[in-house]
C-alpha positions in Angstrom: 0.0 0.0 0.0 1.3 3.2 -0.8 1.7 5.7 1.8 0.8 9.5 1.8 4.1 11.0 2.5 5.1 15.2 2.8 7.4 16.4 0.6 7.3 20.0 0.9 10.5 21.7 1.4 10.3 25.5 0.6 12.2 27.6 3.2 10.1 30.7 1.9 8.6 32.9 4.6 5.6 33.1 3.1 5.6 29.4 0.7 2.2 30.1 -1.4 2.3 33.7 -2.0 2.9 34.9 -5.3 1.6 38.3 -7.1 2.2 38.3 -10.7 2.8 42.2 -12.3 -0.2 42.6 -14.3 -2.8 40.4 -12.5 -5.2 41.5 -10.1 -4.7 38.7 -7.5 -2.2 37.0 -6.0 -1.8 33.2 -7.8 -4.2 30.6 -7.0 -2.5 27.6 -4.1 -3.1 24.4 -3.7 -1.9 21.4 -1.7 -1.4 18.5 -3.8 -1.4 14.7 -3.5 0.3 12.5 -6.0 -2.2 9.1 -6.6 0.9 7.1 -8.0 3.7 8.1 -5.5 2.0 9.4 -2.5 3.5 12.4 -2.3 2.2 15.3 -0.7 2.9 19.2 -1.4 1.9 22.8 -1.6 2.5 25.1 -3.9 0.7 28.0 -6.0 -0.1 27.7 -8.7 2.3 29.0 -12.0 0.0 28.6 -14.9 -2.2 31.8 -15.8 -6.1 31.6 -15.7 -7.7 27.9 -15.7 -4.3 26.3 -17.0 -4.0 23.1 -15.1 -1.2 20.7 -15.7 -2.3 16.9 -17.4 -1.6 15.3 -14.8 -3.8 17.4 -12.7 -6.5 18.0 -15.4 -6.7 13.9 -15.6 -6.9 13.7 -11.9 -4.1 11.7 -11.1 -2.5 14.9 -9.0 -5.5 15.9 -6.9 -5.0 19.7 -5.4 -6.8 21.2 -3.1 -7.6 25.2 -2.5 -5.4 26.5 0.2 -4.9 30.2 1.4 -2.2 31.7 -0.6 -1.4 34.1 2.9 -0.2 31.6 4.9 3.3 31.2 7.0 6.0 28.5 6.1 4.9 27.2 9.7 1.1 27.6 9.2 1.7 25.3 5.6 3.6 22.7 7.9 1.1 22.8 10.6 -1.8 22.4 7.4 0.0 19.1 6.1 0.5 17.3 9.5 -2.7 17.9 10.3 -4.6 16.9 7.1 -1.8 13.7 6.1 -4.5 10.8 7.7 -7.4 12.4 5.6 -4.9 12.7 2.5 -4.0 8.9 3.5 -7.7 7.9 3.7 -8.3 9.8 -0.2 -5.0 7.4 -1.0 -5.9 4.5 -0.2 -9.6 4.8 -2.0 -7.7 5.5 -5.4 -6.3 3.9 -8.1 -5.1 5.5 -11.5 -7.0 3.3 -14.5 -6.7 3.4 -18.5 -10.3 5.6 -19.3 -9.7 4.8 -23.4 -7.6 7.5 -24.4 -5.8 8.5 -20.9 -4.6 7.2 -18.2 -7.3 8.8 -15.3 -7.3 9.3 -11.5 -10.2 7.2 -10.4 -11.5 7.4 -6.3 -13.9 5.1 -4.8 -16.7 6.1 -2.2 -14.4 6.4 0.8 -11.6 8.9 -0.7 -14.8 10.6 -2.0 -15.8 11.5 1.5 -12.2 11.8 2.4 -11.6 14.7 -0.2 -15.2 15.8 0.4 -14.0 16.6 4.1 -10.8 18.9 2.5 -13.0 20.9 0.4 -15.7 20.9 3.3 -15.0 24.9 3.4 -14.1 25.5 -0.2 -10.1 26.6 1.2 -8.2 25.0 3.5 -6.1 26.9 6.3 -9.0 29.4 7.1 -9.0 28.9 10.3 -5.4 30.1 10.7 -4.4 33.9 12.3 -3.7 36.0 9.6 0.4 36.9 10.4 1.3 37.7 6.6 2.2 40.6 5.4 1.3 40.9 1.5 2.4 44.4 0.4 5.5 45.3 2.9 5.7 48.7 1.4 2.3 49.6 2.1 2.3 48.1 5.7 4.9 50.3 6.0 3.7 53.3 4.9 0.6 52.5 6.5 2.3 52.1 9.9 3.3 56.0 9.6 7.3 57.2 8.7 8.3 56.6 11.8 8.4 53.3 11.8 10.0 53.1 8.3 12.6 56.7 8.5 15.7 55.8 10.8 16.6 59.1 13.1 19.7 60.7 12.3 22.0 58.7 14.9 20.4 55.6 14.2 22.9 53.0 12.5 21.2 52.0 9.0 22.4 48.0 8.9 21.4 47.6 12.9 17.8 49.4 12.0 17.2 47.1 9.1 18.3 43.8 11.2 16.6 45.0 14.2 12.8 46.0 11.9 10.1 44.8 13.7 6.9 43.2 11.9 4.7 43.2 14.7 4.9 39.4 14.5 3.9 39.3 10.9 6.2 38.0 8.5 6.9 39.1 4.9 7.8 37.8 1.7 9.9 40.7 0.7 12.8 41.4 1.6 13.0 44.5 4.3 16.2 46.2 3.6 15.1 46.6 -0.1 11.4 47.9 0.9 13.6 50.6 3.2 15.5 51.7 0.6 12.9 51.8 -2.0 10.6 54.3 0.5 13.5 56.1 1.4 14.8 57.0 -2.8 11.0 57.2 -2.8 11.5 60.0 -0.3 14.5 61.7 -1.9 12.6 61.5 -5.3 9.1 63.4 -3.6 11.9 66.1 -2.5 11.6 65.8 0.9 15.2 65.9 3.2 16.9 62.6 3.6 18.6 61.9 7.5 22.8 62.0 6.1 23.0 57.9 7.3 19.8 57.3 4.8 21.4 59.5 2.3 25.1 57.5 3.2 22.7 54.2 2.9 21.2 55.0 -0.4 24.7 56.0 -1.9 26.6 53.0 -0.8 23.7 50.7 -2.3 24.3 52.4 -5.4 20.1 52.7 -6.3 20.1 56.2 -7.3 22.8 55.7 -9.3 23.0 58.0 -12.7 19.7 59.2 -11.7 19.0 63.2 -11.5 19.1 63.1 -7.7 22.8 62.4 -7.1 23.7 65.9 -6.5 20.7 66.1 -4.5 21.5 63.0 -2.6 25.3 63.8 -2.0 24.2 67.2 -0.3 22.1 65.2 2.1 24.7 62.6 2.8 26.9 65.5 3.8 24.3 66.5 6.3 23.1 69.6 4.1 20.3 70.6 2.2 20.8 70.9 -1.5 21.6 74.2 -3.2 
């Protein structure tokens, strides 16, 4: 008998997030079981639209809705807790010949089973929301002084040291910083000389029309 067995391995913050530029929601996720090899995973989804993989489309991979917005140790949690149902939906299954593909077929038993994973349409709902989908905008959100360092504050120590609130982030924080702080320089408004210093050394404004701009700052002036 085969045996339902987790394979998921991402290391990712946040494991099923993914915003596509140009699409108006983040990608679709799923957790999968494999009817041939037992193997259980999560993922989102990478095709655009309804796009579904053969295997999938033929039933042989079955997926199952899951909240894109969940932690690495929320999707852990998820697949521990669901493996015996996953195992019950495994053992009722069998992939058969259906006269021009070979088909994912479930009998009465891993119908309920599955029945009982899409009971509420999305799995993982009843997890705290901790994600943070749009650092930038939680940021800016939160007010400038939790993004804008004071003048005597050391730049690398305030990015290590950022606090989430307990949320975490797919993005990375240091770049969010420094993208709201050239943000900053590029609205006009004075830069603390350590930001200015920070910006320089990442080389972001590079060759843009605020390096005069941004040296003055750095120099703990105000441009001419």
């Amino acid at each position: 008998m085969t045996t339902a067995k987790i394979v998921f391995a991402s290391t990712a913050n946040t494991p099923l997030f993914a915003h596509y530029d140009g699409q108006s929601e983040p990608q679709p996720a799923f957790i999968s079981l494999d009817l041939t090899t037992g193997e259980v995973d999560a993922d989102y989804s990478g095709e655009l639209g309804s796009a579904r993989p053969a295997d999938v489309f033929h039933g042989i991979k079955r997926r199952y809705p899951v909240r894109c917005d969940l932690t690495l140790d929320q999707v852990t949690t998820l697949l521990t807790d669901i493996l015996p149902t996953l195992q019950r939906v495994l053992e009722g299954s069998e992939v058969v010949w259906n006269n021009c593909n070979r088909a994912g077929k479930l009998n009465d038993a891993a119908l309920g089973a599955e029945a009982e994973l899409t009971d509420w349409n999305m799995l993982g709902t009843d997890f705290d929301h901790r994600v943070i989908t749009d650092l930038a905008e939680w940021m800016v959100e939160s007010g400038e002084g939790c993004w804008l360092p004071g003048d005597a504050d050391n730049i690398a120590e305030f990015i290590r040291a950022f606090d989430l609130d307990g949320f975490v982030a797919g993005e990375d924080v240091g770049d969010t910083l420094m993208e709201l702080w050239a943000d900053r320089l590029y609205n006009g408004d004075p830069l603390p000389a350590n930001v200015a210093l920070a910006l320089i050394e990442d080389g972001r404004c590079d060759d843009s029309n605020w390096t005069e701009e941004l040296q003055a700052y750095a120099e703990g002036r105000y441009p001419a």
